[in-house]
N, CA and C atoms as a LAMMPS dump frame, in Angstrom:
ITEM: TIMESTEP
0
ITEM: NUMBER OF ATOMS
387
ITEM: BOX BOUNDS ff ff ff
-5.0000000000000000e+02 5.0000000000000000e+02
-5.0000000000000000e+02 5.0000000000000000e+02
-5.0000000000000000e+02 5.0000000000000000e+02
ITEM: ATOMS id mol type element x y z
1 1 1 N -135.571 44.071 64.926
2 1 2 C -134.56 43.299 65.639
3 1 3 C -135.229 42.29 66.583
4 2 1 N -136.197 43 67.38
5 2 2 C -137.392 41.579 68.183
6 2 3 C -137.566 40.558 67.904
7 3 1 N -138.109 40.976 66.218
8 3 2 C -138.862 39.905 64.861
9 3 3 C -138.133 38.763 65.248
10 4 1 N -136.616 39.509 64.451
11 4 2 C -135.458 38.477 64.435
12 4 3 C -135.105 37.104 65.13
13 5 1 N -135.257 38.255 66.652
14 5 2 C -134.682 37.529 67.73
15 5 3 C -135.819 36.265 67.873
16 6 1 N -136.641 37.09 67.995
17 6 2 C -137.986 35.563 67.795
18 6 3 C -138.23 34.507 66.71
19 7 1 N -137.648 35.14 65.417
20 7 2 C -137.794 34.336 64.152
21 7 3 C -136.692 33.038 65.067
22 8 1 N -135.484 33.674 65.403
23 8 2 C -134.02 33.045 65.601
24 8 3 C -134.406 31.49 66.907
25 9 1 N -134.88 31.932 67.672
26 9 2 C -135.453 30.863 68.565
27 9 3 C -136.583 30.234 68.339
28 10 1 N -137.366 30.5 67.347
29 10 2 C -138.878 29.869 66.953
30 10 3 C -137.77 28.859 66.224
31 11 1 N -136.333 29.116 65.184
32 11 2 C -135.72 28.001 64.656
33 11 3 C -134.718 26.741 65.158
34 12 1 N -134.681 27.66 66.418
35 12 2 C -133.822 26.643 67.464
36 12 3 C -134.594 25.562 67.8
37 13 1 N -136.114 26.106 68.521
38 13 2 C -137.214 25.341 68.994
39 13 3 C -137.229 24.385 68.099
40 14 1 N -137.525 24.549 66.733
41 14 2 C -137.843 23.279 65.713
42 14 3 C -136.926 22.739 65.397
43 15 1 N -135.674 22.943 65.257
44 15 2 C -134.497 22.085 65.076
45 15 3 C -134.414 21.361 66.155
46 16 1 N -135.046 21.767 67.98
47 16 2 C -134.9 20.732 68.565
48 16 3 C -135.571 19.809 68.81
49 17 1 N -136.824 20.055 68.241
50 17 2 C -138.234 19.421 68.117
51 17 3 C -137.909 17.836 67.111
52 18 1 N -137.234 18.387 66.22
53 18 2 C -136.959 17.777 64.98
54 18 3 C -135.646 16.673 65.392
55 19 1 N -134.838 17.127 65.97
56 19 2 C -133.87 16.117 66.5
57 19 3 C -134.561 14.964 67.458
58 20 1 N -135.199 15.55 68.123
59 20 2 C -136.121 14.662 69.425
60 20 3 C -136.893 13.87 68.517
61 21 1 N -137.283 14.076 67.601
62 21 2 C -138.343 13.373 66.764
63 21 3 C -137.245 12.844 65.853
64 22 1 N -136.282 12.625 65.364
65 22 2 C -135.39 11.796 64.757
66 22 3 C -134.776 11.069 65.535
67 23 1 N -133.898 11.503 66.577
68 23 2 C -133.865 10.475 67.953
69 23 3 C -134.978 9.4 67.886
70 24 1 N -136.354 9.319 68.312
71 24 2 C -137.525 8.725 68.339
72 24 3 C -137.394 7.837 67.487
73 25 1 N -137.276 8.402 66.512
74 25 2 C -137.4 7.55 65.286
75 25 3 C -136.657 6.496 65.138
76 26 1 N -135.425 6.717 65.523
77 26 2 C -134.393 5.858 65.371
78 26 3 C -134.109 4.679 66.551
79 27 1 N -134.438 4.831 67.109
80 27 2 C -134.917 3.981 68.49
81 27 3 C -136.399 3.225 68.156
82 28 1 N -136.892 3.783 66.987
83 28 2 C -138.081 2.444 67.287
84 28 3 C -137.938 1.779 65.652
85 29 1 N -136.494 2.751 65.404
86 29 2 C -136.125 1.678 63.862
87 29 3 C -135.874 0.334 64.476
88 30 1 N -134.615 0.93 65.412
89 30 2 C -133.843 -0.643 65.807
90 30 3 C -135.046 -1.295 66.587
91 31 1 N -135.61 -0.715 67.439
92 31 2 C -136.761 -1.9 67.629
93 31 3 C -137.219 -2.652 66.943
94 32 1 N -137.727 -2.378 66.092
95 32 2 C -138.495 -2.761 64.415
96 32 3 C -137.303 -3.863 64.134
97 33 1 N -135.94 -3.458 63.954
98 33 2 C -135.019 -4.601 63.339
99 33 3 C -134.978 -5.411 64.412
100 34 1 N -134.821 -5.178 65.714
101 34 2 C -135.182 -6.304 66.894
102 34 3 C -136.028 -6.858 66.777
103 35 1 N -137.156 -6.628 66.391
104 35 2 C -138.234 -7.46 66.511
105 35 3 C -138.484 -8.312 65.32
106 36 1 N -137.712 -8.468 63.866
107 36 2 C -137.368 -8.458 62.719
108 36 3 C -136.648 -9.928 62.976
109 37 1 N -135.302 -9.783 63.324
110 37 2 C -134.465 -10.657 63.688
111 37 3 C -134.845 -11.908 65.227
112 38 1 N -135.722 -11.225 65.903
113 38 2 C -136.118 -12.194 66.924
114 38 3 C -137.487 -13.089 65.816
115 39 1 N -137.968 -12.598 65.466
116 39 2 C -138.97 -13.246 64.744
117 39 3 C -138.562 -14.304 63.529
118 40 1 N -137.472 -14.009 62.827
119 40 2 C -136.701 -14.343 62.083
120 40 3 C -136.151 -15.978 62.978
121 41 1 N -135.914 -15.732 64.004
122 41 2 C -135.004 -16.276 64.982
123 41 3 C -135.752 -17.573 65.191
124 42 1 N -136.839 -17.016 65.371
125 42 2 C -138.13 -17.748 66.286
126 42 3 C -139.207 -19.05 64.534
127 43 1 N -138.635 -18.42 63.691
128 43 2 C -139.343 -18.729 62.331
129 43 3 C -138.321 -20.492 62.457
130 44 1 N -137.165 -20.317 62.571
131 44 2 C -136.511 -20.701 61.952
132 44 3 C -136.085 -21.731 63.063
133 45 1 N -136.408 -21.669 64.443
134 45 2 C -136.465 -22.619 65.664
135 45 3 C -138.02 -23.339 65.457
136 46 1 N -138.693 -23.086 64.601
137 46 2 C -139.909 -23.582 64.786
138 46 3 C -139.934 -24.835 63.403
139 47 1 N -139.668 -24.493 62.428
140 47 2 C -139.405 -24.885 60.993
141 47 3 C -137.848 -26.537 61.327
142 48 1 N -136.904 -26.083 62.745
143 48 2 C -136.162 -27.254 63.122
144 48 3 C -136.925 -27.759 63.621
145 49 1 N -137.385 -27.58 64.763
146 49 2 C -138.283 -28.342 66.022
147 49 3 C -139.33 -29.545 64.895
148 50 1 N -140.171 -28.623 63.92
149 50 2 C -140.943 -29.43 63.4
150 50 3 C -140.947 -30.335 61.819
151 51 1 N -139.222 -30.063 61.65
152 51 2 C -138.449 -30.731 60.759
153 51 3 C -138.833 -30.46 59.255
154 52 1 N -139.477 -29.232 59.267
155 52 2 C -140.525 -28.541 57.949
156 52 3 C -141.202 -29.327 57.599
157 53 1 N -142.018 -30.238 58.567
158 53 2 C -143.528 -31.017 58.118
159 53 3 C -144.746 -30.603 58.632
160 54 1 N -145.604 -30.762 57.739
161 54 2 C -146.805 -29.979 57.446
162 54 3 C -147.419 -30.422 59.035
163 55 1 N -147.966 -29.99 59.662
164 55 2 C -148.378 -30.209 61.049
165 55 3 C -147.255 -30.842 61.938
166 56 1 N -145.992 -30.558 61.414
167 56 2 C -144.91 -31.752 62.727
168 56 3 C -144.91 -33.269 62.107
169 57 1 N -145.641 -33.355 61.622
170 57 2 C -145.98 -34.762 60.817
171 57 3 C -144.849 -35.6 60.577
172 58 1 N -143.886 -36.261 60.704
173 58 2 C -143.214 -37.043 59.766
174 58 3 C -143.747 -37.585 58.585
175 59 1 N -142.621 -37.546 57.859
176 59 2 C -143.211 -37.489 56.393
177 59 3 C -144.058 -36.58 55.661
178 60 1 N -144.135 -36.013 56.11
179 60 2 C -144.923 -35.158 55.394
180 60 3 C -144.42 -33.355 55.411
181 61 1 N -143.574 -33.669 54.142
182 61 2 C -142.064 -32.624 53.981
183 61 3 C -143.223 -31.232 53.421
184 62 1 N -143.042 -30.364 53.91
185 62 2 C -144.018 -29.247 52.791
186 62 3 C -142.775 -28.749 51.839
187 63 1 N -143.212 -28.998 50.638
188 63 2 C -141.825 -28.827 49.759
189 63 3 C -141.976 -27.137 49.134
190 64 1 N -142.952 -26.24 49.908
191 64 2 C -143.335 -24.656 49.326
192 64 3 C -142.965 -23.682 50.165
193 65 1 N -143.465 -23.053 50.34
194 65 2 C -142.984 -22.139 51.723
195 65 3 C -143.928 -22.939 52.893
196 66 1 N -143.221 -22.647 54.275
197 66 2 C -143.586 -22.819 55.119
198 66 3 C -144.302 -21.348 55.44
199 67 1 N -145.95 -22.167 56.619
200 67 2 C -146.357 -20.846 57.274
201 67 3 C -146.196 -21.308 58.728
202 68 1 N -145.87 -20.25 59.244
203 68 2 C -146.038 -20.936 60.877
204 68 3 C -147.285 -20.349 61.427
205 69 1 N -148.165 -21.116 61.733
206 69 2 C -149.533 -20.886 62.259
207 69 3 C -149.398 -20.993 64.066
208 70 1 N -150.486 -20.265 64.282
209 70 2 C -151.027 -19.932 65.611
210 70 3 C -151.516 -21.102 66.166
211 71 1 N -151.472 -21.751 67.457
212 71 2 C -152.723 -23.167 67.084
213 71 3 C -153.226 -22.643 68.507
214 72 1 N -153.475 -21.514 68.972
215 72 2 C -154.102 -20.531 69.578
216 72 3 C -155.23 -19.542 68.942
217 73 1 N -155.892 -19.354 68.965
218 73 2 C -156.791 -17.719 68.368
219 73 3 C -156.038 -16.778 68.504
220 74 1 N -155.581 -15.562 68.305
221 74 2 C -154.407 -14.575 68.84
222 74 3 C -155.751 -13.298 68.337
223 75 1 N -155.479 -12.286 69.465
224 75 2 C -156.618 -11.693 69.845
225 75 3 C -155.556 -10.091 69.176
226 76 1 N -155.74 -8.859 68.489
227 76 2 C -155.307 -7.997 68.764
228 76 3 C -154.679 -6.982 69.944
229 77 1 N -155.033 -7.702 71.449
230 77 2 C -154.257 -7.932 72.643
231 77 3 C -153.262 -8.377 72.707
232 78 1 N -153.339 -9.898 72.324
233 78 2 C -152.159 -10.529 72.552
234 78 3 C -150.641 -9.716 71.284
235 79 1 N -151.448 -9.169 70.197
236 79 2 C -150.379 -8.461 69.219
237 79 3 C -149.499 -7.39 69.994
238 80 1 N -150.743 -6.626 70.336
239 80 2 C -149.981 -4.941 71.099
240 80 3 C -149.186 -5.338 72.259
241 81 1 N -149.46 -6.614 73.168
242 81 2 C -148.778 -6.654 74.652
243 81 3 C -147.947 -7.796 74.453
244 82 1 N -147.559 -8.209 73.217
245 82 2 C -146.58 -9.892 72.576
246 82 3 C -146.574 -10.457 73.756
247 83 1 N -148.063 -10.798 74.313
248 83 2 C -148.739 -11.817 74.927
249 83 3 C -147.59 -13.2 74.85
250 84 1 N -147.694 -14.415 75.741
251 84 2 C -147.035 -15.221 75.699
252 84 3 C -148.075 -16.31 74.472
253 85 1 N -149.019 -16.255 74.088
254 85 2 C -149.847 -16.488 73.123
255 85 3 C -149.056 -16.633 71.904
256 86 1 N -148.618 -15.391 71.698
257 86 2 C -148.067 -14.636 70.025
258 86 3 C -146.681 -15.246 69.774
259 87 1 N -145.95 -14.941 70.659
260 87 2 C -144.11 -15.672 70.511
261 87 3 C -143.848 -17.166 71.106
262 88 1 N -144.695 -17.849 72.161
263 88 2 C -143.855 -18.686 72.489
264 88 3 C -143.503 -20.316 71.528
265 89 1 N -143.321 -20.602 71.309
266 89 2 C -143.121 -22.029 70.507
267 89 3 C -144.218 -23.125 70.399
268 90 1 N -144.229 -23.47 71.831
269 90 2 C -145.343 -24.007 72.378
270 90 3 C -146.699 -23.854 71.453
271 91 1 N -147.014 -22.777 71.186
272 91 2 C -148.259 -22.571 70.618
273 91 3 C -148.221 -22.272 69.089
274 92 1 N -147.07 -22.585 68.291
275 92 2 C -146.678 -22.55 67.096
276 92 3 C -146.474 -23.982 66.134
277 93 1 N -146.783 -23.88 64.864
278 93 2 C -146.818 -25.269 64.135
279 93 3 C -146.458 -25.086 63.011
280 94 1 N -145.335 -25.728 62.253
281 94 2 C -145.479 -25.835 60.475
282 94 3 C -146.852 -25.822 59.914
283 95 1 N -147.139 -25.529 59.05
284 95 2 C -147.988 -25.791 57.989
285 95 3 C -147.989 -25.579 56.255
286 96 1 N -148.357 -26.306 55.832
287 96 2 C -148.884 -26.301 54.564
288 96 3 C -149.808 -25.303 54.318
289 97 1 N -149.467 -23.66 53.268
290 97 2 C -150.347 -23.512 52.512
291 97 3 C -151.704 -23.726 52.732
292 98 1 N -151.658 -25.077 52.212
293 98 2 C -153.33 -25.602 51.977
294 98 3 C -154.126 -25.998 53.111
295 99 1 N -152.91 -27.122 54.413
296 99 2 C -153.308 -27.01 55.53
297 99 3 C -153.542 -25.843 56.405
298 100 1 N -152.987 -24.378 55.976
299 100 2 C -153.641 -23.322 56.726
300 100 3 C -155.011 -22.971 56.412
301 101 1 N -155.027 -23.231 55.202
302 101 2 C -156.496 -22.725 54.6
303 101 3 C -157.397 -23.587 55.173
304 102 1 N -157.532 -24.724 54.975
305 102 2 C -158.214 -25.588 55.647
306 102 3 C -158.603 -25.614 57.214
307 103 1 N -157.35 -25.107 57.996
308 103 2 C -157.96 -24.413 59.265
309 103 3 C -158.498 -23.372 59.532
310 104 1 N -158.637 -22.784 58.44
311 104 2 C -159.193 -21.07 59.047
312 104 3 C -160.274 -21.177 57.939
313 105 1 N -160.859 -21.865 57.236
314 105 2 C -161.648 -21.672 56.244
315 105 3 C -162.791 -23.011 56.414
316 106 1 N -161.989 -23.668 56.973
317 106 2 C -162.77 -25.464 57.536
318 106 3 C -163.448 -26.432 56.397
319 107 1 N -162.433 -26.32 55.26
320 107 2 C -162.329 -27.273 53.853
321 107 3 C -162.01 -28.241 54.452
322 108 1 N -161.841 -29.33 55.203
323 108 2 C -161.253 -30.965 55.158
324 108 3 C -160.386 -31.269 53.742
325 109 1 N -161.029 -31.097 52.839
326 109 2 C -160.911 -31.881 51.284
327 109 3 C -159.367 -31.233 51.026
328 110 1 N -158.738 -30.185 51.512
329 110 2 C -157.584 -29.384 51.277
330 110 3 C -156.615 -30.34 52.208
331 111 1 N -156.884 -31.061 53.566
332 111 2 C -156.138 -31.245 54.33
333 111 3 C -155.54 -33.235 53.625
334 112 1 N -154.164 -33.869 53.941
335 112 2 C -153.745 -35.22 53.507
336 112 3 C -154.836 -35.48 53.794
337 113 1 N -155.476 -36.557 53.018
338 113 2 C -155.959 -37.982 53.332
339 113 3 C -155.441 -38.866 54.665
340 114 1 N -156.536 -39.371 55.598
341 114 2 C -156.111 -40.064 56.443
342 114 3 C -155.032 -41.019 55.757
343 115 1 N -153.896 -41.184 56.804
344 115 2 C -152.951 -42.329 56.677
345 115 3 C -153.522 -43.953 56.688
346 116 1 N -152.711 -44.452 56.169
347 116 2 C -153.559 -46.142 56.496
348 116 3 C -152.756 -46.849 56.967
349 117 1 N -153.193 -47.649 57.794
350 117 2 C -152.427 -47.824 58.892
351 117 3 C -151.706 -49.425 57.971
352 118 1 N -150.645 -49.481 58.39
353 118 2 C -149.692 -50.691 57.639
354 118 3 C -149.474 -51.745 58.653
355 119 1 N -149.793 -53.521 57.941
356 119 2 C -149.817 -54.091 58.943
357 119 3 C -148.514 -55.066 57.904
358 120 1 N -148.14 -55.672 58.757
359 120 2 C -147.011 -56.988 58.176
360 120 3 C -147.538 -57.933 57.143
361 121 1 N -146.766 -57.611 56.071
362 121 2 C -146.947 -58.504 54.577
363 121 3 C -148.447 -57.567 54.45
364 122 1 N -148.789 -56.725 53.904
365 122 2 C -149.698 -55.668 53.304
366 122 3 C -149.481 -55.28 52.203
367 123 1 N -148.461 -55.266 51.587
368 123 2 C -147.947 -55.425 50.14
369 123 3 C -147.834 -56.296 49.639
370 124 1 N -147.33 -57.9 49.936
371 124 2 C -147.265 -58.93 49.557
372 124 3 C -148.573 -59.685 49.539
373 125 1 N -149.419 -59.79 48.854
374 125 2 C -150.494 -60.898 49.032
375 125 3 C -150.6 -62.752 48.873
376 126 1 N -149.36 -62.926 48.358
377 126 2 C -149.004 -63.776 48.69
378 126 3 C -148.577 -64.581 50.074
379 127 1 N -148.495 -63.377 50.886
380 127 2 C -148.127 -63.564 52.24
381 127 3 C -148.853 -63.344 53.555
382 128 1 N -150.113 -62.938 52.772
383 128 2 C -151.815 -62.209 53.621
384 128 3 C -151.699 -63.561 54.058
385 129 1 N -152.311 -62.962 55.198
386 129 2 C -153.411 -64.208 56.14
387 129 3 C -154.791 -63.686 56.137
């Protein structure tokens, strides 16, 4: 009958162990979807601001997926403590794919061709001076 009585509360103990630890759980689900939807939030204020061109660029539409790059270093600090580094806008940019690679890999040959600068009647040669 002791056994029992001890089997009987060794099962209470873990059923409450087990609730506390599903509680837990569920509180750092919705975190997880908070942090899901703010990021989401933040993707998609960054992609207006910079009109989905490859560096902010005008004209220069990235017609693939967008990445939004860091134009900070972001340290595994700034991840665990969402440093003002990691979320704020300020330190965020469209990019191209190829223009990411090119920054973190330091190809040039991946990034547009310099622009050329356009002067009046530059198409027309009839109209050069």
């Amino acid at each position: 009958e002791e056994l029992l009585k001890e089997e009987k509360n060794n099962l209470i103990n873990l059923k409450d162990e087990l609730m506390e630890k599903e509680e837990k759980l569920n509180k750092e689900k919705e975190l997880l979807k908070q942090d899901k939807e703010n990021l989401e939030k933040l993707r998609d204020e960054i992609i207006l601001r910079d009109g989905a061109c490859d560096l902010g660029i005008p004209d220069r539409e990235i017609p693939s997926r967008i990445i939004i790059h860091h134009m900070n270093p972001i340290t595994k600090y700034d991840i665990i403590n969402k440093t003002d580094f990691l979320l704020n806008p300020e330190y965020l940019i469209c990019t191209l794919k190829t223009t990411h690679s090119a920054i973190h890999y330091g190809d040039e040959t991946l990034l547009f061709p310099d622009l050329v600068e356009r002067s009046p009647n530059d198409t027309c040669p009839w109209k050069r001076r």
